[in-house]
C-alpha positions in Angstrom: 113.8 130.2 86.3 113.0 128.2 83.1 119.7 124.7 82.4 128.5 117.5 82.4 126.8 119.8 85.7 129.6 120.0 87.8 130.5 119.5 91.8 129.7 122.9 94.0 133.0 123.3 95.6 132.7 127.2 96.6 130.1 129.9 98.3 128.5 131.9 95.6 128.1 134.3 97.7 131.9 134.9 98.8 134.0 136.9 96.0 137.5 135.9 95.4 139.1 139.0 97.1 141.5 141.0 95.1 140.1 139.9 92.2 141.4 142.8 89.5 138.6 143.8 87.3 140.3 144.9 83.8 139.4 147.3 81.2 138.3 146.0 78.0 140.8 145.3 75.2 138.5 145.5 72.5 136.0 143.7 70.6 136.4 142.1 66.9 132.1 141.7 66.8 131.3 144.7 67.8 130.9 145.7 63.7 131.5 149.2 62.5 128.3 150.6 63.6 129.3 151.1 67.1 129.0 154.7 68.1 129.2 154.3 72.0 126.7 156.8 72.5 123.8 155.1 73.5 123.7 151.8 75.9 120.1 150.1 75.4 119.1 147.7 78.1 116.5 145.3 79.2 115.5 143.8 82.5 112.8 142.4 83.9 113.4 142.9 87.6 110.7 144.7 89.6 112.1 148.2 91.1 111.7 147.1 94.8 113.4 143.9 94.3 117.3 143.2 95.3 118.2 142.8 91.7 115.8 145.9 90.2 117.8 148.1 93.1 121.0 147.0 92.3 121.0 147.5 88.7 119.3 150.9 88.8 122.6 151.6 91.0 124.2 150.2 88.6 123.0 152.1 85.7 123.6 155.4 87.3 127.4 154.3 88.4 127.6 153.5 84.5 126.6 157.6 83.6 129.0 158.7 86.2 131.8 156.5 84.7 130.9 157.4 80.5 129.6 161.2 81.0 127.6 161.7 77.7 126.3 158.5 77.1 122.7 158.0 77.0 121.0 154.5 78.7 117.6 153.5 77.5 116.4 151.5 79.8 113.5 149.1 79.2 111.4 147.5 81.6 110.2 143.9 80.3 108.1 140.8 81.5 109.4 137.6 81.7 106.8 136.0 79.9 107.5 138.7 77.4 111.1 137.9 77.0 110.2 134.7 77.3 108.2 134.4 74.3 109.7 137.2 71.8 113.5 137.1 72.6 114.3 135.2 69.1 112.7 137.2 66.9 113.6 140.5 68.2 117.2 139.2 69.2 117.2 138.6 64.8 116.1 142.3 64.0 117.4 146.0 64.4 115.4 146.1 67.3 117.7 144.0 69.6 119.2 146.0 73.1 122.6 145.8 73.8 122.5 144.1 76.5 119.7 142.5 78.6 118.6 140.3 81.3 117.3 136.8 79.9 116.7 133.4 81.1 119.3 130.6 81.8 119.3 126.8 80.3 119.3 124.8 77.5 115.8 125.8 76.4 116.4 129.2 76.7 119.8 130.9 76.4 121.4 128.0 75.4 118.5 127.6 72.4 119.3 131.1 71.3 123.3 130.3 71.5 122.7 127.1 69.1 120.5 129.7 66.7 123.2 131.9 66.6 121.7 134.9 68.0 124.2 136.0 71.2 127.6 137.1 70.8 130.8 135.2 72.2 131.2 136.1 75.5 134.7 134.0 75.9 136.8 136.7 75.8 135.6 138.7 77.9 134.7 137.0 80.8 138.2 135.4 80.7 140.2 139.3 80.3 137.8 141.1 83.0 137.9 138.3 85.4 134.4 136.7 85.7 135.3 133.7 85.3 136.9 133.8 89.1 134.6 135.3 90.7 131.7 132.6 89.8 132.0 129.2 91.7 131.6 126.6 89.1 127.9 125.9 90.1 127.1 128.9 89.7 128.6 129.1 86.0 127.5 125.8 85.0 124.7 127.9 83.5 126.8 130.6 81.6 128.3 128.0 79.6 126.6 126.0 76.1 128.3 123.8 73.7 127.7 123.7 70.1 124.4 121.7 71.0 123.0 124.5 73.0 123.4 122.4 76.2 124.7 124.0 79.4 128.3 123.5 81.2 131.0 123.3 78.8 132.0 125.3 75.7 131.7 129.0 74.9 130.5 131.4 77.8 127.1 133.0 76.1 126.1 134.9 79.9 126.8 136.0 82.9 124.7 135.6 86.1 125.7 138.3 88.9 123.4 137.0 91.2 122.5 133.4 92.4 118.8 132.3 93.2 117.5 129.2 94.9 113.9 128.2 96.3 112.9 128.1 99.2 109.6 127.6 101.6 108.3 131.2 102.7 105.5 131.0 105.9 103.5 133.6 107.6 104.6 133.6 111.2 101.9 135.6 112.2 99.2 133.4 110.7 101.2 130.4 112.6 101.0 132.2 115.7 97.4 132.8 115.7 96.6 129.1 115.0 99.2 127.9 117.3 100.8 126.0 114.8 104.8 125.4 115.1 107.1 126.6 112.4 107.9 123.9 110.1 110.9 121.9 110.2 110.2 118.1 108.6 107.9 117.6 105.8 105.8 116.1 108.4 104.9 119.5 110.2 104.1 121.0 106.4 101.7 118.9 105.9 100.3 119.1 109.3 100.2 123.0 109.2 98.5 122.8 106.0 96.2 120.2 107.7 95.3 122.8 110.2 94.7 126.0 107.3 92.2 123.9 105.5 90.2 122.9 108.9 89.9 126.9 109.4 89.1 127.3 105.6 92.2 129.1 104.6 93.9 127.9 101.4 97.2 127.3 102.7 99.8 127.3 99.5 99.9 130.6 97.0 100.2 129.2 93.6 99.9 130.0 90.0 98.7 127.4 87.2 99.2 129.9 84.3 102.7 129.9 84.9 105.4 128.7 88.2 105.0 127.8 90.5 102.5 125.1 90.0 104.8 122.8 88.1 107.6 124.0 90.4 105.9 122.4 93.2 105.4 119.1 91.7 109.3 119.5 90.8 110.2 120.1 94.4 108.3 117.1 95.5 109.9 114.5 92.8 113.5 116.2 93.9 113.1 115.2 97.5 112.4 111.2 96.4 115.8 111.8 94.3 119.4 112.3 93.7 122.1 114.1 91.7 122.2 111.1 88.9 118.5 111.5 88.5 119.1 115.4 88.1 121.8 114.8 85.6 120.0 112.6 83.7 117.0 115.0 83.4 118.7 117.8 82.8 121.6 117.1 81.2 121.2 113.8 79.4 123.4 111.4 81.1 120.6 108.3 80.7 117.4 108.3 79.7 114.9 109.9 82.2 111.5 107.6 83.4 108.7 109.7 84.1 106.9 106.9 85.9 109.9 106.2 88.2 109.5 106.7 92.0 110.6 110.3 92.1 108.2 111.8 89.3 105.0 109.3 90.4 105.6 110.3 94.3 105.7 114.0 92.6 102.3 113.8 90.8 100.6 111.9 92.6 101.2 114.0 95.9 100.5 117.1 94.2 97.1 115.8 92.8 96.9 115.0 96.8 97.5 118.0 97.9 94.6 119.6 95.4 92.1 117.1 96.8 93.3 118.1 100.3 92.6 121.9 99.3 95.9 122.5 100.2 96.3 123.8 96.6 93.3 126.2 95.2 91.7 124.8 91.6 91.1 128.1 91.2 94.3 129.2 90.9 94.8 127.3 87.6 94.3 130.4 85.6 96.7 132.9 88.4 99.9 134.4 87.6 103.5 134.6 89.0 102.9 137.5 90.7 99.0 136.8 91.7 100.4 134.5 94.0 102.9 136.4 95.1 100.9 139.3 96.2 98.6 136.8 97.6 101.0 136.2 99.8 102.0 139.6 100.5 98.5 140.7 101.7 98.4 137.8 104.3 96.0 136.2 102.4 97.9 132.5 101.4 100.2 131.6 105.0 102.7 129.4 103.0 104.6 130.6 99.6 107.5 127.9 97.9 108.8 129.8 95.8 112.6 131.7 94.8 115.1 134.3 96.1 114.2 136.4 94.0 111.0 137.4 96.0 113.1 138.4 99.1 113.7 141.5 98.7 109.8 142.6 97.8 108.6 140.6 100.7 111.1 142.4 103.1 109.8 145.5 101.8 106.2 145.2 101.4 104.9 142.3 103.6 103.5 144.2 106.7 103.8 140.8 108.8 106.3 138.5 110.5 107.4 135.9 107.6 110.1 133.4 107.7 111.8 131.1 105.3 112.9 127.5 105.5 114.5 125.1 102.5 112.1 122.5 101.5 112.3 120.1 104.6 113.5 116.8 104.1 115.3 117.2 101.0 118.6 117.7 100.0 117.9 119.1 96.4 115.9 121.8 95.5 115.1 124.0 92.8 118.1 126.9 92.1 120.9 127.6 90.0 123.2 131.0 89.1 120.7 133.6 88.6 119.4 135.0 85.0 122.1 136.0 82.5 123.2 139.6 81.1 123.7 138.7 77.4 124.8 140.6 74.7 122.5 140.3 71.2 124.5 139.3 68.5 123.9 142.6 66.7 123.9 144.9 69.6 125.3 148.2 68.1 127.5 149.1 71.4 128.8 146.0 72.6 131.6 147.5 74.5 129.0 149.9 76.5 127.9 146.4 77.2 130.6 144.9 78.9 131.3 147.7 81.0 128.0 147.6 82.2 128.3 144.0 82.9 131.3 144.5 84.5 130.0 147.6 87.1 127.1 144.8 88.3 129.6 142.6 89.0 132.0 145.4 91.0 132.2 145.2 94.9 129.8 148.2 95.4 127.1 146.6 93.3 127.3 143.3 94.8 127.3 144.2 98.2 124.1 146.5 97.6 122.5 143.5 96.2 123.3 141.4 99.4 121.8 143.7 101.8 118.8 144.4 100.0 117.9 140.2 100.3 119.6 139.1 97.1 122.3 136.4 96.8 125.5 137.6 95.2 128.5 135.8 93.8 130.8 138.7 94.4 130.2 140.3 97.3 132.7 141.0 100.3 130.6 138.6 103.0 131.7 141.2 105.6 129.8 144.1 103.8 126.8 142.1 104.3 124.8 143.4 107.2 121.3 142.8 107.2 120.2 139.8 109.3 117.6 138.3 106.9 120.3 138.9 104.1 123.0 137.2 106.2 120.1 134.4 106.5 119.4 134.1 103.3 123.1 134.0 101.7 123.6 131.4 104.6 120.6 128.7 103.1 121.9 128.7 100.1 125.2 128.1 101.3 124.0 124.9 102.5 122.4 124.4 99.4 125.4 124.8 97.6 128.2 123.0 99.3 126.1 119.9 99.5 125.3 119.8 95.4 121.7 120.6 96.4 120.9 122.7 93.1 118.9 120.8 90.9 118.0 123.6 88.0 114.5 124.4 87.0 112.2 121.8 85.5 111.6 123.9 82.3 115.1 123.8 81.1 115.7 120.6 79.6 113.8 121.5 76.0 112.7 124.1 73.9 108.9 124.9 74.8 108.9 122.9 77.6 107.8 125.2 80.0 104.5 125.2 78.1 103.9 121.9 78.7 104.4 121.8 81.9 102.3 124.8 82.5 99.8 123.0 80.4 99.9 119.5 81.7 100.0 121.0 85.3 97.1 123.1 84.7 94.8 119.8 84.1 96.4 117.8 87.2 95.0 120.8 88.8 91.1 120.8 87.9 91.4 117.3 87.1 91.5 116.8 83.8 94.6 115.0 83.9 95.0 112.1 86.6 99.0 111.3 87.2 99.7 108.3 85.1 98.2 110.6 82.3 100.4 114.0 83.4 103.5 111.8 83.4 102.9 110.3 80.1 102.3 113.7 78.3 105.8 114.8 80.2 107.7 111.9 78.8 106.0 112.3 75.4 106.8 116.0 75.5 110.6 114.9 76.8 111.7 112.2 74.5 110.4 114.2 71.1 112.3 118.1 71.9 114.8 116.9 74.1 118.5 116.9 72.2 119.4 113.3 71.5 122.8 112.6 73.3 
């Protein structure tokens, strides 16, 4: 979540139909000690979510198709791919294939240290290439500087994921407060949880989506140039511009407010997740990638809405599958990469409240689902997809979790977050 960006011109979510998937021709990479026995893989998806459903479909449509091959399947955190991948990805112990963050501080870091394989050739021979808007790709791509949307493909996302505002229609109901459609009536409805001492946001300071929120705020004072120079360079980024001081200084705000708990400095991901879950925080801003667990285990009416009053928001082509540089069974790899991105597993996917890139939009039943592939539709065709804040350098998700964590309890006032965020910038960011 934590990466030149081009122009959305397609759905992600509708596949280029007819679209032959091709059997592999062969890898020069794969090394002699390939013995297609055995496929090791790691994900981090939760079981119950749209991605951990379709990929354990996946993984048995992959036994039917190679009878006798073993798949050891590893479940992992994100944190804790997050903070290992290079040095396992440079020893014996690295998977064949596995599930691991997009952008230039992540994949396209390990790209630039040499640790993934060259997935050019692939991509290009089975066809993934046309069945990912370019969007969508931008993030599968990394030149020789490790920076996204050009050069060698290093990924593939099979999924798409955007951010969006989820509310507790129950909880609006019984305080007789209208669902949210302007920035306006956010704030209002917020206005109205703190007056009946409910905490009205679910966040997490220990990791997103406390910087995520600041993020979203700055995005909806900016534009595409402002993205591009962030994220990918194109002029030098001013962290005391309008955009990033209207996003500090309204999150601070909204802490003062109590709209955001100071106690929720030390929560996790998934703390504030759950808290939503269990009825307990009314309003969630958070990812698609929630959808699915929410449909199937919040026991209450819940709706979603993109971030009102903005045309950009936080989203991107989802995580990559990439191939370790010396995974043992490279080809096992590819043809598991290439069954998530089949018809069958994309359209599972859809209907259980993910966003897929390949899916036949007419296999795509559920309402919410249909909802959901609908937003970021509109996301998409108007350029809205503004990446993660995270991705523009190497460890700097830590200082934004960091940073964030002192807007928080106060130990930081905004003039002082923004300058640690520009220090932070200009020192790890690649010089262009």
């Amino acid at each position: 979540m934590l990466t030149a960006r081009r122009r959305v011109t397609a759905l992600a979510a509708a596949a280029l139909s007819g679209a032959l998937l091709l059997t592999s021709c062969g890898d020069s990479d794969s090394g002699s000690s390939e013995d297609g026995k055995t496929l090791r893989l790691w994900h981090y998806e939760a079981p119950n979510s749209a991605m951990g459903q379709a990929w354990n479909e996946a993984i048995e449509e992959f036994k039917a198709k190679h009878p006798g091959v073993k798949v050891e399947f590893e479940a992992k955190g994100f944190e804790q791919i997050q903070k290992t991948a290079p040095m396992v990805l440079n020893s014996s112990d690295a998977p064949d294939v596995m599930e691991y963050n997009k952008g230039n501080a992540t994949a396209g870091l390990l790209s630039k240290q040499g640790l993934l394989t060259d997935l050019t050739s692939e991509v290009t021979t089975r066809g993934w290439d046309k069945k990912l808007s370019a969007g969508v790709r931008t993030t599968s791509q990394y030149d020789a500087q490790g920076v996204m949307g050009s050069g060698k493909w290093y990924g593939v996302p099979n999924y798409a994921e955007y951010t969006m505002v989820f509310y507790n229609k129950d909880l609006f109901a019984k305080y007789k407060i209208p669902e949210p459609k302007t920035l306006a009536d956010l704030t209002a409805a917020m206005d109205v949880f703190v007056r009946n001492k409910i905490t009205p946001l679910a966040n997490s300071g220990a990791e997103y989506p406390a910087h995520q929120y600041l993020y979203q705020l700055a995005l909806s004072k900016a534009d595409r140039s402002w993205v591009d120079a962030y994220q990918l360079y194109k002029g030098k980024p001013d962290f005391h511009d309008a955009a990033w001081t209207y996003g500090a200084e309204t999150f601070a705000d909204w802490v003062k407010k109590g709209y955001i708990a100071k106690d929720s400095t030390s929560a996790k991901a998934e703390q504030a997740g759950v808290s939503f879950i269990q009825g307990k925080a009314p309003i969630f801003f958070s990812g698609s990638w929630w959808y699915g667990r929410f449909v199937d285990e919040a026991k209450f009416d819940w709706g979603t809405t993109l971030w009102p009053d903005s045309p950009l928001t936080l989203g991107s082509g989802g995580n990559l599958w990439v191939v370790p540089k010396g995974a043992k069974n490279k080809k096992l790899a590819y043809d598991f990469i290439d069954i998530t991105m089949s018809k069958k597993i994309q359209n599972l996917l859809g209907n259980k409240g993910g966003v897929p890139v390949a899916a036949d939009p007419s296999a795509i039943t559920d309402p919410r689902s249909k909802e959901l592939i609908a937003n970021f539709n509109t996301v998409s065709q108007r350029d809205g997809l503004a990446f993660y804040p995270d991705w523009p350098a190497p460890g700097y998700y830590d200082v934004l979790v960091s940073e964030t964590q002192k807007l928080i309890t106060g130990g930081a006032k905004p003039d002082g977050y923004l300058d640690a965020l520009q220090e932070a910038y200009d020192k790890d960011a690649p010089k262009r």
